[in-house]
C-alpha positions in Angstrom: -7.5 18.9 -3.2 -6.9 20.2 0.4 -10.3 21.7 1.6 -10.9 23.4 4.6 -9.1 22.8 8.1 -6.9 20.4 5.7 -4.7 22.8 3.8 -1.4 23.0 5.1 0.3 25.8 6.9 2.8 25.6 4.2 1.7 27.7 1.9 1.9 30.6 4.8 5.4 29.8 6.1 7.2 28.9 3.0 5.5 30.0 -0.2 8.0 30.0 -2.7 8.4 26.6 -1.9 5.1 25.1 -2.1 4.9 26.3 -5.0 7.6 24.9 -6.6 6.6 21.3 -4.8 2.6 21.4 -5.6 3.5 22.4 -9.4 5.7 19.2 -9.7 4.2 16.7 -6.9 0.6 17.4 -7.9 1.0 18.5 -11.5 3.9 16.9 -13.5 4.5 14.0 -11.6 -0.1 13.6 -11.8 0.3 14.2 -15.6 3.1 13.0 -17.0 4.0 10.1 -14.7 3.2 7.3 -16.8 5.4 6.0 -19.8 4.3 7.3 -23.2 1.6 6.1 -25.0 0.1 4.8 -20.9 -3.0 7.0 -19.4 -1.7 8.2 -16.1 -3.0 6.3 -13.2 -6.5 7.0 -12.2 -7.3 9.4 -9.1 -8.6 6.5 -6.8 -5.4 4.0 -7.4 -3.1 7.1 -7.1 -4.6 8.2 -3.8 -4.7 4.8 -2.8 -0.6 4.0 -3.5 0.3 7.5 -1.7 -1.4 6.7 1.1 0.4 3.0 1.5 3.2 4.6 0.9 3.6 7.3 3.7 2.6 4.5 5.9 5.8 2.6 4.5 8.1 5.7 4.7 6.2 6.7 8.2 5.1 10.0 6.6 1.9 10.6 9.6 1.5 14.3 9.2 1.4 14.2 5.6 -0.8 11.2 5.6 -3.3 13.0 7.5 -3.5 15.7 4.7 -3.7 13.1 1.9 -6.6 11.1 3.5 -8.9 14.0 3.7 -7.8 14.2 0.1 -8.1 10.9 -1.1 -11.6 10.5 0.4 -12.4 13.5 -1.7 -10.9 11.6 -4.6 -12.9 8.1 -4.2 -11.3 6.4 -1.9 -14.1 4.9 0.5 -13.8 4.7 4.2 -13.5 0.9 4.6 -10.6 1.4 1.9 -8.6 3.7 3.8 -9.1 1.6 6.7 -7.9 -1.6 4.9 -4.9 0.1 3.9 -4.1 0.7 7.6 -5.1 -2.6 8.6 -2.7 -4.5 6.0 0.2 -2.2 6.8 0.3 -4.2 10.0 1.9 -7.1 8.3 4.7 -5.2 6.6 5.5 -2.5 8.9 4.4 -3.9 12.6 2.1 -2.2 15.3 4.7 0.2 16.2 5.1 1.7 13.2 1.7 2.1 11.8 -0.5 2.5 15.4 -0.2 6.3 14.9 -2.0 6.2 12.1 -4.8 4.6 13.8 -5.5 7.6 15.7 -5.5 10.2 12.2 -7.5 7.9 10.1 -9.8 7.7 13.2 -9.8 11.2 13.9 -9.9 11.7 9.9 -13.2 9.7 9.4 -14.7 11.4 12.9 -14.6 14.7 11.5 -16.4 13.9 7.9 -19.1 12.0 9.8 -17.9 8.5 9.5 -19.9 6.0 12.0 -16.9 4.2 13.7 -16.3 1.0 13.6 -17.2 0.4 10.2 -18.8 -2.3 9.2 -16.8 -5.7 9.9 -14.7 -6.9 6.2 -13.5 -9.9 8.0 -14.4 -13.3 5.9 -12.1 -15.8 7.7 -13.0 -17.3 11.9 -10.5 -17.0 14.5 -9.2 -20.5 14.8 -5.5 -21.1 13.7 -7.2 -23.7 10.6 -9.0 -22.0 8.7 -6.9 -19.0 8.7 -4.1 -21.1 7.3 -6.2 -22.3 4.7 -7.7 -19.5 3.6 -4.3 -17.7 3.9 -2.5 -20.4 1.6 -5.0 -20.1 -0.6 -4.5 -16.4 -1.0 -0.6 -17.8 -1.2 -1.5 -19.6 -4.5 -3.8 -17.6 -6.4 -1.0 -14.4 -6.2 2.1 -16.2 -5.9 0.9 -19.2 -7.8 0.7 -23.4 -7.1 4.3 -23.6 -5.9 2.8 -21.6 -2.5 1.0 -25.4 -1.6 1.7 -26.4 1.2 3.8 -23.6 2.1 2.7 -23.0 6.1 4.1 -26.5 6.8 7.4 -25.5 5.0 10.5 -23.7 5.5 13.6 -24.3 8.3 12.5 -26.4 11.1 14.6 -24.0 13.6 11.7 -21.3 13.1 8.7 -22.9 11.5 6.3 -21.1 13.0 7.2 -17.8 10.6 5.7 -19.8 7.3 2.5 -20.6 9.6 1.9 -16.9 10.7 2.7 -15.9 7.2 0.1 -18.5 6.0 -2.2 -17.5 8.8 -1.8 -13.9 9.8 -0.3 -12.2 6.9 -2.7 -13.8 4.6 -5.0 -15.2 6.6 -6.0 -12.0 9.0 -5.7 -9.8 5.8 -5.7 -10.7 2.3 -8.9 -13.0 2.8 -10.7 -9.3 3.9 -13.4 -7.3 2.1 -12.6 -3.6 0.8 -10.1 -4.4 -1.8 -9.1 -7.1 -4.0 -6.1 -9.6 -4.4 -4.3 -6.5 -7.2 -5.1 -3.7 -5.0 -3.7 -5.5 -1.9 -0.3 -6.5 -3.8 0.0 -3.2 -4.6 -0.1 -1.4 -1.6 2.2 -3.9 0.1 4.4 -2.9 -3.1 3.9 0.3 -2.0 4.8 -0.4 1.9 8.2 -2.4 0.7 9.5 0.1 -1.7 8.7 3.1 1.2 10.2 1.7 3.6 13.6 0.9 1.5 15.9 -2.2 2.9 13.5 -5.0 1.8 14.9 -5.5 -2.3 14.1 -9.3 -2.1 10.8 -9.0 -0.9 10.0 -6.1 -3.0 11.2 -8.4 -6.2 9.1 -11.3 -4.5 5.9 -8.8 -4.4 6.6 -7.0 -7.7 6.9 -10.3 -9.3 3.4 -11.1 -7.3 1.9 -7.8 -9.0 2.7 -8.8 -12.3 1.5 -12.2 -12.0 -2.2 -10.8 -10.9 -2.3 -8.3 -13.1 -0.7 -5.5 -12.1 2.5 -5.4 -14.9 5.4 -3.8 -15.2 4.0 -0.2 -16.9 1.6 0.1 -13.9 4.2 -0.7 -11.4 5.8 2.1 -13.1 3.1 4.6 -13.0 2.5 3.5 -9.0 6.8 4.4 -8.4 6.9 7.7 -10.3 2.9 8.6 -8.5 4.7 8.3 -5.3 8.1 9.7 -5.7 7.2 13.3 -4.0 6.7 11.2 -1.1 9.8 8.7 -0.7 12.1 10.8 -3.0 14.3 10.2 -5.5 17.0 7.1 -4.2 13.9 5.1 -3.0 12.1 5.3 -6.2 15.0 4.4 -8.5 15.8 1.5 -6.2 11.5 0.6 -6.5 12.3 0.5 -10.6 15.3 -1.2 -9.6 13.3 -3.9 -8.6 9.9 -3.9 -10.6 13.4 -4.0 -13.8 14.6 -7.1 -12.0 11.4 -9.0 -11.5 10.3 -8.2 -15.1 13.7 -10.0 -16.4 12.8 -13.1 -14.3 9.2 -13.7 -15.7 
């Protein structure tokens, strides 16, 4: 999993450790993560939650060992990009503009052309951003998300427009993933970064709705336990528990 310049000093340094860590983290939790009588998930998807989540828990170091891994795994370029891309709505610029640079530096060393080619499907103007945004809104949320960027408390309506627009808009409208893989990586950015239970019901709720039910919400929080630990995980199941009940 770790080829080349990517295997971690670790293993030097503090052996007995790693060992202990890799059996669990890349064995038990790989194979028996899943509720019984559930497949575990598939390499791709796994690789594709750990990464959105040590962009939610801010976990750079490690994330640069994990892409080289999950590119090995199947997860294409414009995938890992469009993870980075999307965290920008959840985490802000400050937070995730580190990761920029290792993804870049990443996809540099395996040959990867930079910039990739363009996944955009919405034009600039303000419009048609909120349009294609809301639309986005309704088909994962569902048809009560209408009119929803001309909604909310007239002391801050701009926030419902920029979710409409930006949020949705700049991202969810993009090539490289679909509307199921995109709510679960933001599942995977809320439940990382702890703090955010309502929108993490909101989105887990969201997950379900597209597809993405309760016993693969619970494959995706055990997957990525090694990497938030144990408190943010059972608060994750916390949720995905709560949201289930209010279907």
């Amino acid at each position: 999993m770790f080829p080349n310049d990517d295997v971690p000093s670790l293993p030097q340094t503090d052996p007995e450790f790693t060992e202990r860590f890799d059996n669990f983290a890349f064995d038990e939790v790989v194979n028996g993560g899943a509720p019984d009588g559930e497949d575990p998930l598939d390499d791709r998807t796994r690789f594709i939650a750990i990464l959105a989540t040590l962009l939610g828990c801010q976990g750079v170091d490690q994330f640069r060992v994990m892409l080289g891994a999950a590119l090995d795994m199947g997860v294409t370029p414009s995938e890992a990009k469009e993870i980075v891309y999307q965290a920008v709505a959840y985490l802000g610029i400050g937070r995730v503009f580190p990761f920029f640079d290792v993804t870049n530096e990443v996809l540099t060393q395996r040959g990867v052309a930079l910039p990739l080619k363009p996944q955009a499907t919405t034009e600039p103007d303000f419009a048609s951003r909120v349009t294609a945004g809301e639309q986005a809104q309704v088909d994962i949320f569902g048809k009560g998300m209408k009119g929803f960027a001309t909604s909310g408390n007239p002391e801050y309506p701009q926030i419902n427009r920029w979710l409409a627009a930006n949020c949705f808009g700049d991202y969810y409208t993009r090539g490289g993933l679909d509307l199921r893989e995109r709510e679960m990586i933001t599942y995977c950015y809320l439940a990382a970064q702890g703090g955010v239970e309502p929108q993490l019901i909101a989105h887990a709720k969201a997950n379900m709705r597209i597809g993405n039910g309760k016993a693969f919400l619970l494959k995706v929080a055990s997957s990525v336990m090694p990497f938030i630990g144990y408190p943010r995980t059972l608060n994750a199941i916390r949720c995905i528990e709560t949201a289930a009940a209010d279907q």
